[in-house]
N, C-alpha and C positions, 0 to 999 in steps of 0.2 A: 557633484555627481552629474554626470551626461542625463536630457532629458530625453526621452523616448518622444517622438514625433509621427504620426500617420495618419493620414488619411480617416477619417469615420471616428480618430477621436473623443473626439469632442459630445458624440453622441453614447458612444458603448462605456462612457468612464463609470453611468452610474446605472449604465444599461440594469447590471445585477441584483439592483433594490424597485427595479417596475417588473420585473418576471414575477410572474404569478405562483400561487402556489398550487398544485396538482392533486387530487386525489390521489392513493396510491391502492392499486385496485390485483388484491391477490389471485393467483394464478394455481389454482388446486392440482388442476391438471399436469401442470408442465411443472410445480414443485418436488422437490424430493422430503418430502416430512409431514405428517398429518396433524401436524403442531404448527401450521403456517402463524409466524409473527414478522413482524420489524425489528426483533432483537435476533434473529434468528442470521446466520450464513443469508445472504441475498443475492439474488441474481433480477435489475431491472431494467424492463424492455423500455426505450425511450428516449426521445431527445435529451442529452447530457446535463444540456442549462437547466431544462425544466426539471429533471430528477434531482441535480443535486439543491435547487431551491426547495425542492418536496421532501429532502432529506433532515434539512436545518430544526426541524422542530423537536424530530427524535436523538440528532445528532452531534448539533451544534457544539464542538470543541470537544468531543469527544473523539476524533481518529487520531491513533498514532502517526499511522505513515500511509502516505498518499505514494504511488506511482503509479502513474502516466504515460504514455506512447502513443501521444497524438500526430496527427498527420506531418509527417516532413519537408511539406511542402516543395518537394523536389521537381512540381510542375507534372507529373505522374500518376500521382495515387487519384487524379480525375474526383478530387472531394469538393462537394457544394457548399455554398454558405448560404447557408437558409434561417442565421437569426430576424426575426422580424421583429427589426428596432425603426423606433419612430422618428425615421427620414429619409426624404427621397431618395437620395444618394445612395445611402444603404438598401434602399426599397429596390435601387436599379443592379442590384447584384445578387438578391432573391433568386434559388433554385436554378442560379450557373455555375460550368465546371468547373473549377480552377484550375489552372493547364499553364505550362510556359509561358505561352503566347502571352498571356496574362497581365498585363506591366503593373496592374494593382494586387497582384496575388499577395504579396505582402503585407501591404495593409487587410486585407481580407484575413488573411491569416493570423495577426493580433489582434484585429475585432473582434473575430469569434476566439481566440484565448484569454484576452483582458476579462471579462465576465465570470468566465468560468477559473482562472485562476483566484479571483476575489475570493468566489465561492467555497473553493477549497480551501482558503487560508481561512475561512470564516469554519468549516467543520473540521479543522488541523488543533487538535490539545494544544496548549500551553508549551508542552513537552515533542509535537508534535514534529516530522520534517515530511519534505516531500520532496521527491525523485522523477526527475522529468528526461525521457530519453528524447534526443532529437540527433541533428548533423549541422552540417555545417551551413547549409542553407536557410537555419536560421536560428543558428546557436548565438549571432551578435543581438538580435532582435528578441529574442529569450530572454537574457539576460540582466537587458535591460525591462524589461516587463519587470522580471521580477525585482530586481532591482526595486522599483517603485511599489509596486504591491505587499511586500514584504521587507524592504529594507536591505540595503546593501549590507549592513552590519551582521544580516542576519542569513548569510553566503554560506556556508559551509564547505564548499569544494565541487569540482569539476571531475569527473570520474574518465576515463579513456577506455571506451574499451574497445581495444585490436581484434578483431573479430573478422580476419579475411585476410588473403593475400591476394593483392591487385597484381597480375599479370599484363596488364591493357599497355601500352605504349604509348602515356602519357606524361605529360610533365612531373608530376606529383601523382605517385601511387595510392591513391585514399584507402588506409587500410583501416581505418577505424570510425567508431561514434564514438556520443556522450551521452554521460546520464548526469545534468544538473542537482545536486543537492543543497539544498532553502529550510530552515529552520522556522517556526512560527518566532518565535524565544532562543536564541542562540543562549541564553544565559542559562534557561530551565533544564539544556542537556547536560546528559553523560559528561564527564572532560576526554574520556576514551572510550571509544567504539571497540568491543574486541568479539568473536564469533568463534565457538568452538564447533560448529556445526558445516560440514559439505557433504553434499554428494561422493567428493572424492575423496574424503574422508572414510567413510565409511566403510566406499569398496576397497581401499590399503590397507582397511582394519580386517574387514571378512576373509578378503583372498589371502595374508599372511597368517589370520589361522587353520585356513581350508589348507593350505602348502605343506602347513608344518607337521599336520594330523596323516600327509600322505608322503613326506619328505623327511628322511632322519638326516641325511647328511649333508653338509655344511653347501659343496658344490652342487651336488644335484638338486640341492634345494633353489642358491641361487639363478642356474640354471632355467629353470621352471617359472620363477619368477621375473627373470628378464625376457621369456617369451611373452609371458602376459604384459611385461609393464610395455612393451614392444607394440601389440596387438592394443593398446588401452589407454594408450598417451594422450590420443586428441582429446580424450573427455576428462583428464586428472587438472586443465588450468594450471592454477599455479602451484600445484602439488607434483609438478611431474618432475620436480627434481628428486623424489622417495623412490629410489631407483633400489634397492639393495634391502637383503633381508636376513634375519638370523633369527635363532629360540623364539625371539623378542618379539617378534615383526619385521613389520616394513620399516625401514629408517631412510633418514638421509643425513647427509655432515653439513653441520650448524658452523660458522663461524664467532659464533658466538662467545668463545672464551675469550676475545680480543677485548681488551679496555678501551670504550670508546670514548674519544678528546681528550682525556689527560693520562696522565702517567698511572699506572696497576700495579701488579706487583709484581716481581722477579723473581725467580727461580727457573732449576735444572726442569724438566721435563725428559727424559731417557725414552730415547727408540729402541722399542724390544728386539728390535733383532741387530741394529748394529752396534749400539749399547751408546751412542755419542747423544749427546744432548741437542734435541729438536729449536729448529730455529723458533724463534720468540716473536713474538706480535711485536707490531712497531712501537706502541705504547705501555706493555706489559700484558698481563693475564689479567681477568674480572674477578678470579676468585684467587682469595690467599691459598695456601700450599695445602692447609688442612683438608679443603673441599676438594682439591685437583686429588688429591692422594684418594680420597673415600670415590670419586669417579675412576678414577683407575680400576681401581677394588671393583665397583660394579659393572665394569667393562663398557664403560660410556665415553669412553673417549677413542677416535679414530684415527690411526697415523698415519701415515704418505709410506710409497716405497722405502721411503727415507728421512735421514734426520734436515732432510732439505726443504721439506714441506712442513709448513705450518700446522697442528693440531687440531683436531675438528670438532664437536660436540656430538657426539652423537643423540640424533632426536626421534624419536617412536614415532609413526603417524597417529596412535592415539593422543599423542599429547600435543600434537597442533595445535594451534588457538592465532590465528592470523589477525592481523588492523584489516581497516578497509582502506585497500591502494587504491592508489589518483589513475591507476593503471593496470585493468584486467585482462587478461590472454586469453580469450575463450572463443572456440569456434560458433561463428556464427551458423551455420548450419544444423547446429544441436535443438535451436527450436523446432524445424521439420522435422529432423528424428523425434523429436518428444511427440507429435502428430500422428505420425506414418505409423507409433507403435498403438497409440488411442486410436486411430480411425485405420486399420488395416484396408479397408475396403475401397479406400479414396487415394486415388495417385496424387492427388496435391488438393488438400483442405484450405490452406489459409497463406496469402502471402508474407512473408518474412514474419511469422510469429518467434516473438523472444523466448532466450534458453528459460526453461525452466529454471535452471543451477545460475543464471546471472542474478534472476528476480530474486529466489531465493534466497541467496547468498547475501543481497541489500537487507533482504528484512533481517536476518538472523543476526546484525550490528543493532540493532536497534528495538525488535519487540521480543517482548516475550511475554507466558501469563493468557490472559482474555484481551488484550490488545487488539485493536480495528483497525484491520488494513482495506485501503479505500481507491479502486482503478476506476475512472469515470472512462475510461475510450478502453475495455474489457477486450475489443480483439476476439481473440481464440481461446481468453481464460485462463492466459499463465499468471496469470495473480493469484486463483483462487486455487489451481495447480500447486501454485510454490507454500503457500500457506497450508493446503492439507497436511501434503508433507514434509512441512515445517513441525508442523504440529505432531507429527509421527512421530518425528525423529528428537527431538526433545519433549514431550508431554506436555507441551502447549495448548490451549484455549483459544487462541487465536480466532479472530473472526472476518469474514473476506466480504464487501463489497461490489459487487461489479454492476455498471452501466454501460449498456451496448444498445445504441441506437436501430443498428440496421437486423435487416429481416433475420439473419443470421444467429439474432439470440439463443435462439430456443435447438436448431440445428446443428451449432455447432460450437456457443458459448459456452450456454448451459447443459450441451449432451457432452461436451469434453468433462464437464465438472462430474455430471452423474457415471461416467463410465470411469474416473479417475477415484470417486469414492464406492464402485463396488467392486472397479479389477478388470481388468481385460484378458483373457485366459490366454490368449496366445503374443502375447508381449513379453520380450526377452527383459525387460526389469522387471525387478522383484518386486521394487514399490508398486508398478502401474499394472503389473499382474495380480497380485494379491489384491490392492482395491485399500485406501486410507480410512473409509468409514468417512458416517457425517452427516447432514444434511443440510439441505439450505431452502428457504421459502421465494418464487417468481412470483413477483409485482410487472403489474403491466402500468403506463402511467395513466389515470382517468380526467375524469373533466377537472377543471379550475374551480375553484373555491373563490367565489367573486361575492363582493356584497352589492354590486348592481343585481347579478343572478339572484340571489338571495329574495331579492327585494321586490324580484319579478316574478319567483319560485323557479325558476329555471336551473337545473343541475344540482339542488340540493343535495349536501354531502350526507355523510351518516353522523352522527354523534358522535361517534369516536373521533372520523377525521376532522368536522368541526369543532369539537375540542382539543386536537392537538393543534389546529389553525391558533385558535384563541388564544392557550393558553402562551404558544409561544412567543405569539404578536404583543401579546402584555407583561409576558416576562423577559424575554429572550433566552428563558431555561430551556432544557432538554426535558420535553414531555417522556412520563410512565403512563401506557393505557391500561395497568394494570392496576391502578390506584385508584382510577375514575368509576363512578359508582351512578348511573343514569339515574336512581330511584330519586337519589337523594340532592343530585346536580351537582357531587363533589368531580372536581375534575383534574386538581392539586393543589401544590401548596412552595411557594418561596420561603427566604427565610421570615419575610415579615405580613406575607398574605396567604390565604385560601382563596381557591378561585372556584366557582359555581357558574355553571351553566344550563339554565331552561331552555331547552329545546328539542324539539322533534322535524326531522326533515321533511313535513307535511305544511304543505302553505295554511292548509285550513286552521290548522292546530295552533301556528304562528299567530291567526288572523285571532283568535280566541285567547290564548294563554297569555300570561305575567306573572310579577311576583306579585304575591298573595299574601296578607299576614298569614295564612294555612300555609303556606310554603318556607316562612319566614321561622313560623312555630318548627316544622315539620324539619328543619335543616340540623345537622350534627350538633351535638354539644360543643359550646362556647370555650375555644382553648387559648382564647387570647390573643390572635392576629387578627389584624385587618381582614373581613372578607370582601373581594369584590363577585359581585355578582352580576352576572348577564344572562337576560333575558328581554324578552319581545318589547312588554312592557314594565310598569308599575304600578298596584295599586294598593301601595302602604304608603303614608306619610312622613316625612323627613325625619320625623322625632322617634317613628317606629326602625330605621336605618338606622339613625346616632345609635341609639340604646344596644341595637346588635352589629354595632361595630360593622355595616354594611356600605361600601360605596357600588352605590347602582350605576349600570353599564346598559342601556337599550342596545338591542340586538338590531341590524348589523351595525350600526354605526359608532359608537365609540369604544372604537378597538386602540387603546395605547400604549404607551412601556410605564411601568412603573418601577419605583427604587426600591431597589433587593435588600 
């Protein structure tokens, strides 16, 4: 396997295990729910690296599916690299632009993704994958990141989506991107991806019953229907071949009766109107004569002018159900329309924001349920966009993540999110007028959870966030703050420990409290694990520890993993 080589290295490989952990400090004001949690829909304002290391406590291998649309480095988008990792070199490219000019932008550019890809493959499930859109400026150097972060075995495919036609008078027309797909576990998935759910779906299904209720005859009806599909093409993707409509609906002709790779079965097939029997697939028919005869019967099969053309299957747009192609047709300019109808008031909100119906269309292969989908470079919000109404349109659970560093969170992140879950009254779709319902809690990022701070009383967290620090740093589990009980210092539980922590974020109370045989007496009923306990100090004796199955932990300083 080819090794990835650049620049800064050598420095950012393990950059991801010195980033700190952050408080994560709720936002009442700019939330939509008066139920503000971390289990809840999120929206967080802040540097990417540091949020998704503030995520891992509550998080950790719990997202289904991660995508991504981070900078393309096309020498344009004028993006700073501002990790401050411990080395000159790196110190000498602190808060500059990255611009063409640039002859390190490359390296710049996988310093600041090495880190944060770890990151995500660390809160990606078992079952998990993740979708990284980019171009060709550094789809070779992608690749191989991941490649080594995840394992080339653990590749899934390369998605193309044509999203434009180049006009320009250039050697090579660039009419497309990519969107990378990486599994945690290539073994833990699906063996087939399959999605009955689109956008364009749905409109082939409403407009062929809206036609039929105002259309009794066969041509007038068709008629009416090729004006719209005429009028509606650029948004149907790879549905715009449902060209044609009867009783039924919208349909289109399936190739599908063909036998594929070996030999099928033979027989007449008769064209109704010249009575000669219809030419035959090169390898036979898929279904013996009984089924061909009972689709007859139900008027599911389509024939040519003539007995010169091959036989079709006729297929309903309701009964779609597509793979996911290595190869999308969707106009790239469907993301500003998804904007222009959310933010009427703004002639241009956000540069190249992705289609709602691209994003969507990825999760709908892969989640479903209460499933966590997880965007650290948030954008304009079509993540949390595509999962609402994802969730509409199947009765899903879903739950959305987003991290957006810049000022723009709360303006136009998270006011896309809030105006997409109560409706925009004057937007000509139905979803984004009506409004998907929902909520979601805003986290801003707070200070660092440091045991030098600790030590000096400086930035003291609260109890909850010092206990999900803890608990996580000594288990590696996914902290519940709703299990944790202050009176009592229960804060969890693995499979073979309880975990306890005395503490109050007051230096004085630090400088005063331990454990106490009164605290020893005072702690839950004995169920049989291991407990470890932390706090300030100690003042029970070893033999009073043995008897209550207690390994003591002095606060701040031995924080470690223990075996689950």
């Amino acid at each position: 396997m080819p090794t990835l080589h650049f620049k800064g290295k050598t420095f950012v490989q393990n950059h991801h295990l010195a980033v700190k952990y952050h408080q994560l400090v709720a936002k009442k004001k700019l939330s939509l729910t008066d139920n503000i949690s971390l289990h809840d829909n999120l929206i967080i304002q802040g540097d990417n690296l540091k949020a998704l290391k503030s995520l891992l406590p509550t998080y950790s291998s719990r997202i289904k599916c991660i995508y991504i649309d981070p900078p393309y480095n096309t020498g344009e988008e004028g993006w700073i690299y501002n990790d401050n990792v411990n080395s000159p070199m790196l110190k000498e490219w602190l808060g500059k632009v990255v611009d063409k000019e640039d002859l390190t932008r490359h390296d710049k550019w996988l310093c600041m993704m090495m880190p944060r890809v770890k990151l995500l493959r660390e809160l990606l499930s078992e079952s998990g994958v993740i979708f990284i859109s980019c171009d060709d400026n550094e789809l070779y150097h992608l690749r191989n990141l991941l490649d080594e972060v995840f394992s080339e075995s653990n590749w899934i495919g390369t998605i193309i989506w044509r999203n434009v036609t180049d006009n320009n008078p250039t050697n090579i027309a660039i009419e497309h991107e990519y969107v990378i797909c990486y599994a945690k576990n290539k073994t833990a998935l699906e063996p087939v991806w399959k999605s009955k759910v689109t956008d364009a779906k749905e409109q082939l299904i409403k407009i062929g019953k809206e036609l039929n209720k105002k259309f009794k005859g066969q041509e007038e009806l068709q008629n009416e229907y090729t004006k719209w599909f005429r009028e509606n093409k650029l948004f149907l993707g790879q549905l715009d071949r449902y060209k044609y409509i009867d009783k039924g609906g919208v349909y289109t002709g399936s190739q599908s009766v063909h036998n594929p790779g070996r030999e099928g079965y033979r027989y007449d097939v008769i064209h109704p109107i010249t009575k000669k029997p219809c030419k035959e697939p090169l390898m036979g028919y898929r279904f013996p004569e009984t089924t061909m005869k009972e689709l007859l019967e139900d008027g599911k099969i389509l024939f040519g002018d003539d007995e010169t053309k091959i036989i079709e299957l006729k297929v309903y747009a309701e009964e779609y159900e597509d793979k996911l192609a290595s190869v999308i047709q969707l106009d790239g300019r469907l993301g500003s329309y998804d904007l222009k109808e959310i933010f009427p008031e703004n002639k241009k909100t956000f540069d190249n924001p992705k289609p709602v119906q691209l994003v969507k269309q990825l999760f709908s292969y892969l989640t479903s349920g209460d499933d966590i989908i997880l965007d650290s470079f948030a954008g304009s919000g079509t993540t949390a966009h595509a999962t609402l109404e994802l969730n509409n349109e199947d009765g899903g659970m879903r739950k959305f993540i987003l991290v957006e560093q810049e000022d723009y969170a709360d303006s136009i992140t998270a006011e896309r999110v809030r105006r997409v879950i109560k409706g925009v009254k004057t937007a000509k779709s139905e979803s984004i007028k009506k409004g998907t319902g929902g909520t979601f809690s805003y986290f801003e990022l707070g200070p660092t959870i440091e045991m030098e701070s600790i030590l000096q009383g400086k930035n003291l967290p609260s109890y909850e966030e010092f206990a999900r620090y803890i608990f996580y740093t000594a288990t590696g589990e996914e902290f519940n703050e709703k299990k944790i009980n202050e009176k009592t210092g229960f804060i969890g539980e693995t499979k073979n420990y309880e975990l306890y922590m005395f503490y109050k974020p007051d230096v004085e109370w630090l400088k005063r409290n331990a454990l106490t045989l009164d605290g020893v007496k005072a702690m839950p009923k004995f169920k049989g694990k291991q407990r470890l306990v932390f706090a300030p100090a100690k003042y029970v004796d070893d033999y009073t520890c043995m008897e209550n199955r207690i390994d003591f932990c002095q606060l701040p300083y031995e924080i470690y993993k223990i075996q689950k």
